[in-house]
Structures are given as C-alpha cells and as structure tokens.
N, C-alpha and C positions, 0 to 999 in steps of 0.2 A: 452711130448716127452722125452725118456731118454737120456742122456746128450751122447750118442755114436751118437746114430739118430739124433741129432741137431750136431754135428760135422761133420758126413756127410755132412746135408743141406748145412751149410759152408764151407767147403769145397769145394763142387758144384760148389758156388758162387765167389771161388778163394780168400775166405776169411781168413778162419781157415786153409788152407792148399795150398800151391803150386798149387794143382789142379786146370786146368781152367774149367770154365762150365759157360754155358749162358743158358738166357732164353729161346732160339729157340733153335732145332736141328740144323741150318744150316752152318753145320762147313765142310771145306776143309777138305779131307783126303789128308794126305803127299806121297806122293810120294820118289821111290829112288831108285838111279841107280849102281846096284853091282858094275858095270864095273868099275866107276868115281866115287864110294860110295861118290855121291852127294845125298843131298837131298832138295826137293822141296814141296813147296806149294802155290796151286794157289786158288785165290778168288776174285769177282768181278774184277777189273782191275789191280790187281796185283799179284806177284810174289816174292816170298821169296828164297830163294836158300840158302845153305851152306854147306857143305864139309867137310869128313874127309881127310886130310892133309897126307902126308909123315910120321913126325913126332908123329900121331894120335892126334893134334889139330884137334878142333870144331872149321873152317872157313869160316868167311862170303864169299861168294861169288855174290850175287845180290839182293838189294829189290830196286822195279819200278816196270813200266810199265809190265801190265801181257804179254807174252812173248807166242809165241805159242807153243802149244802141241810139236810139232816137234823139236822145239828149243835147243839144245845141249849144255849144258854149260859142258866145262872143268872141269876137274878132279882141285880139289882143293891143290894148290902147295906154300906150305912156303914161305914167303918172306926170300931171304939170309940175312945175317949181311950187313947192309950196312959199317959199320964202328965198330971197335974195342966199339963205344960210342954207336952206333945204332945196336946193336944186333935183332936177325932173332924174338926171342917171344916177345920182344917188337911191332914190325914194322910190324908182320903179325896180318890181322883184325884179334882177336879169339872170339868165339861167347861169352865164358866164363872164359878171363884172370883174374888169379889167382894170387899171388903177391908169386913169386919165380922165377928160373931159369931165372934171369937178365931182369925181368920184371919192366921197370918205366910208362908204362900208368897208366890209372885210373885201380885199377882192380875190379873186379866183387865180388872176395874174398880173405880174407885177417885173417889169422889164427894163433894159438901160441897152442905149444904141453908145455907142466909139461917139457920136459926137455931142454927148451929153441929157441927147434928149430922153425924158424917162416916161413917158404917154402912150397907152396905148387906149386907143376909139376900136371897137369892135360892130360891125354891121354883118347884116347876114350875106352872103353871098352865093351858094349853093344848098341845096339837100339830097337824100337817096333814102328811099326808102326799099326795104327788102324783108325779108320774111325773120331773120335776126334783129329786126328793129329801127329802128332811124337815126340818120349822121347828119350831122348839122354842121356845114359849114363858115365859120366865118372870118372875113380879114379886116386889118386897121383902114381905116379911113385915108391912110396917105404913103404909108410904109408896105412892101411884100411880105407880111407877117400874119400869120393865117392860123388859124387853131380853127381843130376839128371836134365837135361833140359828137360823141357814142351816146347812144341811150337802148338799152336791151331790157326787156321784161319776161320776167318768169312766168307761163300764162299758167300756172298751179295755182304760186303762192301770192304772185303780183309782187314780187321782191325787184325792185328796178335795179340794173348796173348802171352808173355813171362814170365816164370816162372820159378824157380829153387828149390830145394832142396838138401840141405847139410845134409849128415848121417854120424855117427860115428861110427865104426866097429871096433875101435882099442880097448885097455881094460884098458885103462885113460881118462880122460877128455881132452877135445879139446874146447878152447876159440877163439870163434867167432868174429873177430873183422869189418871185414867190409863183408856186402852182400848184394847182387844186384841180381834182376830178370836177368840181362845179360847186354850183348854189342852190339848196333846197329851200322851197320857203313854205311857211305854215297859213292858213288864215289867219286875219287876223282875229284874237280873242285876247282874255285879259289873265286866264288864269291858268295859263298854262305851266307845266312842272319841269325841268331834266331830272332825268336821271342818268348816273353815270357810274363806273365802276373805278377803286382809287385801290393802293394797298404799300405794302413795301414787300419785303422779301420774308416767308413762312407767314404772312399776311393779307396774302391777295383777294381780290375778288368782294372789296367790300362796296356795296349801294350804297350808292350817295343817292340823296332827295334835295332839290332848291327851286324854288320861283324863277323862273324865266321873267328879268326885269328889265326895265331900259341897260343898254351896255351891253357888255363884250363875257362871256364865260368861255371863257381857252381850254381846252383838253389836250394834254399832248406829250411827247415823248423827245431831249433830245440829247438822247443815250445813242444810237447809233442803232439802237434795235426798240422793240415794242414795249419794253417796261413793264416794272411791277407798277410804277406809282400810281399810271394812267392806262386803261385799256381803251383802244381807238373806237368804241361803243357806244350809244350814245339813246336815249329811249325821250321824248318827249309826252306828257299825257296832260291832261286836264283836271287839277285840283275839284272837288269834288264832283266829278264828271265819270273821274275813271277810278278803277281797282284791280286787282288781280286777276278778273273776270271780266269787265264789262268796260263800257267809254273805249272813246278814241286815245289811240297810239301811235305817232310815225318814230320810228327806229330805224338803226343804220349801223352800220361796222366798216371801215375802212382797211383794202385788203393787199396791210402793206407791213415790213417785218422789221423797218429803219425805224428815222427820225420822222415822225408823224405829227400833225397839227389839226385838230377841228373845231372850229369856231362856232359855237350860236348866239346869237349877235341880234338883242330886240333891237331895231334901228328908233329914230326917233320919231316915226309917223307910227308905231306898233306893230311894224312886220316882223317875225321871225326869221332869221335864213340861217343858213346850217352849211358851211363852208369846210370842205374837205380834202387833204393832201400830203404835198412836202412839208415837213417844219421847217419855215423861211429860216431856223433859227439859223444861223451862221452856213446858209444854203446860198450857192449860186453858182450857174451850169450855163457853162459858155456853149451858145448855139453857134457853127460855122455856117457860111452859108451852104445851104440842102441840107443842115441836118434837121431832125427833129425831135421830142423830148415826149415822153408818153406819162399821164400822170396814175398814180397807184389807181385801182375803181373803187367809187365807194357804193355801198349796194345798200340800199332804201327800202323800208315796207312800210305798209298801213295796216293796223287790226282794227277793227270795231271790238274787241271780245280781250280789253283789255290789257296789261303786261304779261298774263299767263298766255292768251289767243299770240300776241307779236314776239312772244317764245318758240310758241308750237311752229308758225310760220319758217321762221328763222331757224328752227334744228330742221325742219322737213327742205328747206332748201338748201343746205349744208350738205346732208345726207344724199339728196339727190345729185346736187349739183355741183359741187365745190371739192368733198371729200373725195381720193383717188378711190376706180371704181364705180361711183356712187350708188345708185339704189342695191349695186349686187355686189356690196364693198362686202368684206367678211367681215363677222361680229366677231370682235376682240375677244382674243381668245386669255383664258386664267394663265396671269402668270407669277412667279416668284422671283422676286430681285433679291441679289446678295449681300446690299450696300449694309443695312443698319446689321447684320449677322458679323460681318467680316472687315468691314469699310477696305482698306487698303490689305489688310493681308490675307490676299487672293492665293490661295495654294491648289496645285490639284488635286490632293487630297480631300482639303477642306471643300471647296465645291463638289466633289463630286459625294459626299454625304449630305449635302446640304440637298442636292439633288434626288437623291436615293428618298429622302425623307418630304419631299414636294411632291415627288411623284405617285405615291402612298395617299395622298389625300386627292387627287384629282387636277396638281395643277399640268396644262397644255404646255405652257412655255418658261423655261429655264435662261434668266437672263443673270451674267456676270457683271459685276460693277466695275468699278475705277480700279485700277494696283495692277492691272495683267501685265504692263506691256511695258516695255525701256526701264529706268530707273526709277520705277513707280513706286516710293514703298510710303510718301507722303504727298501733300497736295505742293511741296516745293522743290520737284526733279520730275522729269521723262514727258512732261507733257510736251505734246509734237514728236515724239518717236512710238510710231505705230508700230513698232514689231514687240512680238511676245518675249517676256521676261524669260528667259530661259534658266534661269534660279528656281524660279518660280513653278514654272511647265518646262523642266528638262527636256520633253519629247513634243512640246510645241503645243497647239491647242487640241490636234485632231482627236487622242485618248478622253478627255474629256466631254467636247463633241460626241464623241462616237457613243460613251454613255449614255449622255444625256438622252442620244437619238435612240438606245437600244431601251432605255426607261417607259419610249414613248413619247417624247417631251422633243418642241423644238427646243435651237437654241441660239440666244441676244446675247449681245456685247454692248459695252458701255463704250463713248465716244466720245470725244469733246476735239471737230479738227480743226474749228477756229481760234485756237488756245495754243502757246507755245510757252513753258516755263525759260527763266535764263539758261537754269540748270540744266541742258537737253542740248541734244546732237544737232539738232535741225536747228537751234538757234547759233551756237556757235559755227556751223556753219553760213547763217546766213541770217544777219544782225538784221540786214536792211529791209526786210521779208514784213516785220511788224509795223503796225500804224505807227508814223514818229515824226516830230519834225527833228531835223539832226542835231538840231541846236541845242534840243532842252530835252532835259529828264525825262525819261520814259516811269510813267507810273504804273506804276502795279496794284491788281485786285486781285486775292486771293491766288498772291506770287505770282501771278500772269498777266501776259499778255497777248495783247490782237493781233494775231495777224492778219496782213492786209489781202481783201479776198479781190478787191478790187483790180490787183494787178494778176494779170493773163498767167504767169509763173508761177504765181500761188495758188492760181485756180486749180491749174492743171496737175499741179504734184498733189495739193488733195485729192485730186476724182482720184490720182492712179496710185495712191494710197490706201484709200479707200476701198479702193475697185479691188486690187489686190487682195486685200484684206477675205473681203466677201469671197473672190472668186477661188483662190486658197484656202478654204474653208468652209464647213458644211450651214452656214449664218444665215437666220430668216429674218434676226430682228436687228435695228441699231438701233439705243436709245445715245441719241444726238443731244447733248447738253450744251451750255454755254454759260461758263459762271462769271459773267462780269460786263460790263458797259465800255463803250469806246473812251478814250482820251487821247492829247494830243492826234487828232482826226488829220494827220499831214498825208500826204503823194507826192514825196519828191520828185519820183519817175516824172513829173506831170512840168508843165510852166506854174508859176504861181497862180495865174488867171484859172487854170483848170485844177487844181487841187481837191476843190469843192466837189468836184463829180465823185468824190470817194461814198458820198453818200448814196448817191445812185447807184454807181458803177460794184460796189459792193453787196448790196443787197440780192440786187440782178443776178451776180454773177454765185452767190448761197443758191438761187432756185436753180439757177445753170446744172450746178452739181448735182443737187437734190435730182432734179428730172434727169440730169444725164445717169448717173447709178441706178435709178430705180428703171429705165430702159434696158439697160447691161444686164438687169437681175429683178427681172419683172416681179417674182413674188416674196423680193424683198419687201419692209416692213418699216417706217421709221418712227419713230417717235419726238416731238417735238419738245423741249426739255430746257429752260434756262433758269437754272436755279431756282425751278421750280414753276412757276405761271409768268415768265418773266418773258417769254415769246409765245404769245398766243395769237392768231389772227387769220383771217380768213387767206393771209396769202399764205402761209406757210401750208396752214389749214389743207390749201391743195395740193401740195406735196409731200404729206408725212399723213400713217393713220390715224395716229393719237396724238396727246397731249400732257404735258405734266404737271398738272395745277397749282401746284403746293407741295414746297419741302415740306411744308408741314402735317403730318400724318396723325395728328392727336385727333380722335372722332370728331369729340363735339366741337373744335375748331371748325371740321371739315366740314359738319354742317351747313355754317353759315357761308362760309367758300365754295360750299356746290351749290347750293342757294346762289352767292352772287353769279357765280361762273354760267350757270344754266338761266341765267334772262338773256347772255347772249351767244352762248354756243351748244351744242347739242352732247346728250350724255352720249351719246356712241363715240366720242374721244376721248369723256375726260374719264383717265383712271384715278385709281384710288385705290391706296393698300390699308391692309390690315396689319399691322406694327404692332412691337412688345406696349406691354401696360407694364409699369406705367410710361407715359409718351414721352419723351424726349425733348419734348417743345416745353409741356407744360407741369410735369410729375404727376399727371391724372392718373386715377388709377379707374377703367376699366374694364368690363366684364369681354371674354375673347368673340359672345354674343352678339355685346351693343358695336364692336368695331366691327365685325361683320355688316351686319344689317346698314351700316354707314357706307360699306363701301360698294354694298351689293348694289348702292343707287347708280352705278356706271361701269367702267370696267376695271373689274374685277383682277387684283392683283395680291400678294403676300409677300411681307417685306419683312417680317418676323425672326429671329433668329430660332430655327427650328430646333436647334440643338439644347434647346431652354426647355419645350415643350414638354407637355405630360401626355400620358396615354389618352389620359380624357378630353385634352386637347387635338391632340388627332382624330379624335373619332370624331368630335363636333365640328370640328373645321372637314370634314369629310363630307359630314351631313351637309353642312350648308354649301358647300361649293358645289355638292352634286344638288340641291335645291335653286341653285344660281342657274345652274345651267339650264332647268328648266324656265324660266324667266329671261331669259339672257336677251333673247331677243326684244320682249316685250320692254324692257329697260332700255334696251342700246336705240331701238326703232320706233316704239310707242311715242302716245302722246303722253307730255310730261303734265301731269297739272300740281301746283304748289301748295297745297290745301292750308297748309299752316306753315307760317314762317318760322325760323328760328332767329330772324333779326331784332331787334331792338330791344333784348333782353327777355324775347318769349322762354318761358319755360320750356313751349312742346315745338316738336316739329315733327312735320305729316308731308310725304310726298306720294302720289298717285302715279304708277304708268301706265297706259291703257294700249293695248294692241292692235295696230293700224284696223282689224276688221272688226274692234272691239268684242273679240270671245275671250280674251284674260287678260287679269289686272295683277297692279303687285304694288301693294300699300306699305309704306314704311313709317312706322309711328314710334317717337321719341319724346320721351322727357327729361329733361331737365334736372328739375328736382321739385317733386310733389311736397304742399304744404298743408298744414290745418284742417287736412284730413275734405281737402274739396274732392268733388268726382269729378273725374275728367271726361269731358263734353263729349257727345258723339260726334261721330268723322263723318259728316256728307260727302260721298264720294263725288265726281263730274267722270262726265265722257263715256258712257256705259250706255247700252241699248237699253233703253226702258222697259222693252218688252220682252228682252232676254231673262231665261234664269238662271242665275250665276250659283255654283256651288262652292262656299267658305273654306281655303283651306290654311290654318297656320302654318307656318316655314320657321319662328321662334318668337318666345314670349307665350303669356297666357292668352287663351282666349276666355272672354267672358260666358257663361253659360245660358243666356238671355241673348246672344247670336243665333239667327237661327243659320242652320245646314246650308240652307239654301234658298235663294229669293230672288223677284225679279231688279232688275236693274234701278226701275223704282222705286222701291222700297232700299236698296245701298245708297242710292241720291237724294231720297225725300228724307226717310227714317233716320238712317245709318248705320253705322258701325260704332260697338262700346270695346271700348280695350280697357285693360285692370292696368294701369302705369302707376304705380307708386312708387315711389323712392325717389334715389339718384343717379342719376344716368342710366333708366331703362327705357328698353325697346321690345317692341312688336314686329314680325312682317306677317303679311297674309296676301293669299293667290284667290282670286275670284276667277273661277273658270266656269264656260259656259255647260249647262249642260247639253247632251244631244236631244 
C-alpha cells in the first residue's frame, strides 16, 4: 500500500490524524440549532450539547442522560468575571481553552510565536455538520492559527470521540507546547469521586478511589509509552449517589500509546473539567507554516447504571468499534506460551514436545517465547537480530512450524522490534539507530535499548524485518513485547528546535508499522505486550488483538488485576494463563482447578511447563479447556457484571458473563479463605431474562444440593445461587443455559 493510502487507513482509525472513525457505521449525526447556535448529539442514552457563546467560545453546555427530542436547551451565555481574580474565560466551561486572555485552568493548548508572544484567544469561525458528527472550527483573535474540533458519537453506546487539530497559517513557525483532544466538563455537584487505575510492573491495574476537590489531580505517563504506573482511564461517579450498579458515571480512556497527560481539575467556582492529550512534559512540536498537528482522541461516556453499566458500555464499543475486525473479530483462540517452561532455552526438540503435550488437551495455538533468534541465549545479546538461531533450529523454523501445524495448532512467535541489546549485530552496525543524545550515556533497562522508531530508517528496516519474518514463515501470531521505558529521548537527525517531535513522530510511526504488516498478512494476529500491562490503550487497542495484562500470572493476584483491568477495557483481549503452583511471583500454592477458573474469566491461555504435569493433570486441564470453549464466546462477548469484588481485602470474588441474547451465563465464584465456620451468602445474579428458564450446570467445584436444576431467571436474581466455598483458595464455575 502506498504510504498516502496507509495514512488514510490511520487516520480512519484516529490514529495518524485527528480524524475519528470506527469499525461500524453507527455514528450520531450532530445536530444544531441556528436560533441558540447550540449544538447536539445524541447516542444510546445519552446526550452531548455545547454552544457558541456571546463572545464566540466553544461552550459546554450538557453531557448525561439522553434528553428528549423536544428538549430545548438554552442558548450558550459566558459566565461574567466573578472577581477582578476570577475572570469570565477562566470560569466559563470552554470546550477548547487555550492559554491566553487571562486564562488559569488547565488548558487544551498552549503556544509560543518567534517573537515571543505566548497568547492564544480562540473564537469560533466555522462549523460542518455531517452524518459522522460535527467539526467545529476555530481561529485566534489576531494570528492565522486555527484549530479544528472533531466530535463523533457512537449512536449504540453514546461513547463521544473528541479530537482536535492545530494549523498554522501564519508565515513563521509556531511552537506547540501543550495539546489536548479538549475539555470535558461535569455539573456542578459537591460529591463527586475519580477513580483511576495506578500499578507498577507484575502490579497493574490497581483502583484507586478519591474526592474530586478544589485543585488539579494529574494522571499521566512520561515514559515514552502508556505505563504500568498510570493507565490513561479515568471513571468519575457520585459519592453515595453511585455503585457498581446504579448512579451516574462519566468515563473516558485516552487513545494514545506515548507520553500522555489527563487533568481533572475542580476550578474555583466548582466546575469539573477533565482535560485530555500530549504530556506537556518536556513536549514541544514546531509547527511550519501549513503544517498541522493532530491531538491523540480521547472517547467519553455517560452510564446511569453505574461503574458496572459504564463497563458494559465501554467493552461493547471496543468490541464494535476500536478492536481490528470488530463485531465479526474472532474470539481468541487457547493458546500455550513457552516462556515460564523453557525461558531462553528454546531448542527444537524441546518445543516441539512441549507442543505434542498442548495439543493433547485442546490448546488452538502454539506460541514460542524469547531465545529463537541471533545470540539469544540471555536477556544481554541478540536483541535486534531477527534471524533464527541456527544452533538452536539447525533447519531454520519451518520443521517446527510444520509440526506444530500437523498437531492441529497454529503458530506464535515472540518479538520485541523496538528493543536492541549492545551485544547484537544491528547495534554495532548502527550505534546511531537508538534514542540518544551523543553527548551522554546511553542507559540501559534490562540490557537495552530504544530504538528510535521516529526516524523513517528504522521504520522501514522493522516492517521489512518483520515482514520477512511472517512472509518466510508459516506465522498467525506475534506477541509484540516491549521491556522498558524511554530515556535520553534525543533526534539528532532533527535541528534542536525539532527534537521534541520524537514523541509524536515515534508513536505514529509504531501504528505505521503495526497497520502496514497486518495489510501485507491480513490474518495476522498481534498481541500487545510491555512487560506485561505496561501498553494498554485504546490506540494500540486498534491495531493488535489482544493484550498482555500482567507478568504476573499468580491467580489470586490476577483477580484483583482483572478486576482493575475490566472497568476499563473488554475481556475479549485480556488474556490470562494458567501457570505452575506454586507462582513465581508469590510461592502460592494453588489447586491447577482454582488457576483455571481465573483464567477462564477472558482469554484463555497455558503457560505451564507441561513437562512437570501428571496424568491427572492432563485429563482436568482437558476437561476444562473443552468446558471453556463452550463459554468462550459468552466471556470474550457477554456482558460482564462484577458481582463481588475481590478489592479491598474481600475474601470472595464473584464474576457474571451474560450472553448478548442472554440464553447463557458463566459465573465464577472464589474465595479467599473461609473463617469461623460463616456460610457464604448467596450470589444474586444480574442481566438474565426474568422470564427465561435457565438450566444449572457445574464446569468445577461443588455444587450445593439445595440448587435447584433449573429455574427461571427470577428466581437466579431475586433468590440466587449457594456455592459450598470453604477453605483457601477455592472456586466454583457454573453455566446457566437457557432451556428450549
């Protein structure tokens, strides 16, 4: 594809360019009213509004509850100065504040002209409205500097895209210092909550809870990529208003795989706004004149129904609309990774037993870890030499391959191409290749380093590395890793003034590749992978299947990590394996039962060293991976509902999937560790037809004998469900299927 036509695609995708575009057609057309030059868009159950102003600000005026047809909102009217300190462009919402004209909020953008001046006034000047939604134009007050707002709605789930772009029209450079998709803003109220997602590395995905109070609460990433610490996520709710079920929600994910920043920021009059983009941190992008700068989109929803309801929402437009594919993506298929069996000494021998013994239980897909290729035989040589170790695989990859495929089994390879050790051919050939400035010591994380994707030379030897790779080779899957954060973040290649663009120019040019391979080898497969949940986000999101959550593979860790993971992204990516007892993370020890049923809450994977196994081992892991598969869909597709947390030191944890047509369910119930001999509560299920009759089936653990067979949907949600959980670290699953 020619490199214009692959900008497009990306583009589409709201990748390479401001433009939003999803996988389905089903987008709100905006609405708007000459009279009250309001404008509006409405989707699934909600309603966006905003207003040109007096002044010609872009003014929030409403996102909630969808609002009826009929429904009139006011003409959008400046707030006054409250005070000589509280001036009118700080204190009115504006959809896109700019940092001038006595502006102290966060703002949206933030600029410097060659002759010092650092102000930008933003008035409206055009609009278009079309069946993708409405563009909102506006320029400064005195300067040719113009920024465009995107606004696109999902007419499903009513999940908003927000997007921007800054042009330069003037006949100097213009330096970009801070930019953001825009400004969302809340009513005002007093008790409102964030929540947000925090972790470090075998750590991730932990909920954070805090009051939304006068001041600044910062989220953000500025590693060079999306982070364990921070995930760009972001849930708002109402202190006893809301729960896991019920109250208002506005939530958001920012869909960008760099340096990221999101601000919610009570101002001093009590408005909320929720500011989303670059991380200014050490960011700034010289604009030439005609060029222009496109900011990551960040995508907004409203539930009434709670943080479970602005869950459901959020996987259902993932699924639809973001993941490659989307509603007809294929459900992740079982597979077995090599890594904790063999780590680095990859032989064909040993794989190809390791295989013969996967295939025995049911797994689809055969994936090889790290050690294959150059002088791989530790994490300090061969990274960046992509050819096969021929030590290793004397006859190259295809005998193993060919196995694998005569098993039955596709088959994955491990990858890491933004990665280059010292020790390796491609760095002594080409020192200059990695991020550096020349001056100063190049640091190392775990022996490596970054190369720089930003320059056009390193793009292009990865695709056709890469490309290579797959096209010599029988390969459906690549798990794409990336173990480590930027440092020294230099572009010599650049003037000094443009160095900075390495943060742009590099991320962009990761989806480049990602869309250009997966064109070349359409039913390629990739999986997204940085040391585990350390790149997660809706822009990658759209160009790789999956996802890798957690190096950490210990169960009951993994609970509270798919717990955190699943308030903002959909189980149809996140995997999750089943590993030796005891774990590696933490010495737990166990049952090969309760790691199953952990991991059957998404997709479905085996990381085990097989060669340890007992007979009785194989048979159960057989049972239950062909019980998975019955399920699969209902996990990977259903609605999720969280019935019990495993956060804050609960004992038990309980998760519900419900089948888009709700005819079967698949409950997962876990404890902890049982004390004093209490009984453990019945499980009210949610989301089931009340008038359906659902017939009880176990998949492992006991079932109590006071279940009855079979009942209607009513009776699972009002009565419930009794499970026998005693001990420590047991589990339950069960299939509620409808009957005819």
């Amino acid at each position: 594809m020619p490199p214009l036509m692959m900008d497009r695609r990306l583009a589409c995708l709201g990748l390479l360019s401001g433009a939003i575009g999803w996988t389905s057609q089903a987008v709100a057309a905006g609405l708007y009213d000459e009279k009250t030059k309001v404008f509006r868009l409405d989707g699934g159950d909600v309603t966006y509004a905003f207003g040109i102003n007096a002044k010609g600000q872009a003014q929030a005026l409403y996102w909630g509850g969808r609002l009826a047809p009929g429904d009139a909102l006011a003409a959008a009217t400046a707030v006054p100065d409250h005070s000589s300190f509280e001036l009118s462009t700080s204190i009115t919402p504006q959809e896109f504040p700019a940092q001038g004209g006595g502006m102290f909020v966060e703002p949206a953008l933030k600029v410097a002209y060659p002759d010092g001046v650092r102000d930008v006034v933003l008035k409206y000047a055009s609009h278009r409205l079309t069946d993708a939604g409405v563009t909102v134009r506006l320029k400064d007050i005195e300067r040719e500097l113009y920024v465009e707002l995107r606004y696109v709605m999902d007419s499903e789930t009513g999940i908003l895209g927000r997007s921007a772009v800054v042009e330069n029209r003037t006949r100097t450079p213009v330096r970009i210092d801070q930019f953001a998709a825009g400004a969302l803003t809340l009513p005002i109220e007093t008790d409102y909550r964030l929540q947000y997602l925090t972790g470090r590395w075998a750590g991730e995905w932990t909920l954070q809870s805090r009051p939304v109070t006068a001041g600044s609460t910062v989220l953000e990433s500025r590693r060079g990529s999306t982070g364990h610490q921070n995930n760009p996520w972001f849930a708002i709710d109402r202190t006893g208003a809301s729960d896991e079920e019920f109250g208002p929600v506005w939530f958001g994910a920012l869909a960008w795989s760099g340096s990221w920043r999101i601000t919610i920021d009570a101002d001093s009059m009590g408005k909320v706004r929720i500011v989303g983009g670059y991380n200014p941190y050490d960011f700034a992008y010289r604009l030439q004149p005609g060029e222009t700068l496109e900011s990551p989109v960040l995508y907004a929803g409203y539930s009434g129904q709670g943080m479970g309801g602005a869950s459901r929402l959020m996987h259902r437009f993932q699924r639809q609309n973001i993941l490659p594919g989307g509603a007809k993506a294929r459900l992740r298929p079982v597979l077995y990774n090599s890594w904790e069996a063999t780590e680095f000494a990859v032989t064909e021998p040993g794989q190809i037993a390791l295989a013969e013994k996967a295939a025995t239980i049911g797994v689809e897909r055969f994936v090889m870890d790290d050690g294959w290729f150059g002088a791989r035989n530790s994490d300090k040589a061969g990274l960046g030499d992509w050819t096969v170790n021929r030590t290793k695989f004397p006859n190259g990859l295809k005998p193993l391959i060919d196995k694998v495929r005569g098993l039955g089994m596709e088959f994955g390879l491990w990858v890491e191409p933004e990665m280059v050790n010292a020790d390796s051919d491609l760095y002594r050939a080409h020192p200059d290749w990695v991020i550096n400035f020349p001056t100063r010591p190049r640091t190392e994380g775990r022996n490596q380093m970054m190369l720089n994707l930003a320059r056009k030379d390193v793009r292009d030897h990865l695709l056709k590395v890469l490309d290579d790779l797959v096209s010599q080779n029988d390969i459906a899957f690549l798990k794409w890793d990336h173990n480590r954060n930027w440092s020294e973040p230099g572009w010599s290649e650049q003037s000094p003034d443009d160095e900075q663009k390495i943060y742009v120019a590099a991320v962009r040019n990761l989806y480049w590749i990602l869309a250009e391979l997966r064109r070349r080898h359409p039913k390629l497969e990739i999986e997204s992978c940085a040391g585990g949940g350390g790149r997660v986000d809706m822009g990658v999101m759209a160009l790789t299947d999956q996802v890798w959550p957690s190096d950490n593979t210990d169960p009951y860790d993994r609970l509270t990590i798919q717990d955190g993971f699943t308030h903002a992204y959909t189980p149809a990516v996140m995997m999750a394996w089943v590993t030796d007892s005891p774990s590696w993370a933490n010495r737990r020890t166990t049952s090969l039962e309760y790691r199953f049923l952990v991991s059957m809450q998404g997709g479905l994977g085996i990381g085990a060293n097989l060669n340890h196994w007992k007979d009785e081992d194989f048979a159960a892991a057989k049972r239950l991976i062909a019980e998975y598969k019955t399920i699969r869909a209902t996990v990977q597709r259903g609605d999720l509902y969280r019935l019990v947390s495993p956060r804050d030191g609960s004992e038990r944890s309980v998760t519900l999937s419900v089948s888009p047509d709700r005819k079967q369910a698949a409950l997962f119930a876990f404890v902890h560790s049982a004390s004093k001999l209490q009984p453990p509560p019945l499980i009210q299920l949610r989301g089931l037809d009340p008038k359906t009759t659902y017939g009880l089936r176990v998949i492992a653990g006991a079932n109590d004998s006071s279940n009855p067979a079979q009942a209607s949907g009513a009776f699972w949600m009002e009565y419930g469900l009794k499970t026998l959980l005693r001990g420590d670290f047991q589990a339950a699953g069960f299939v509620l299927e409808a009957t005819a």
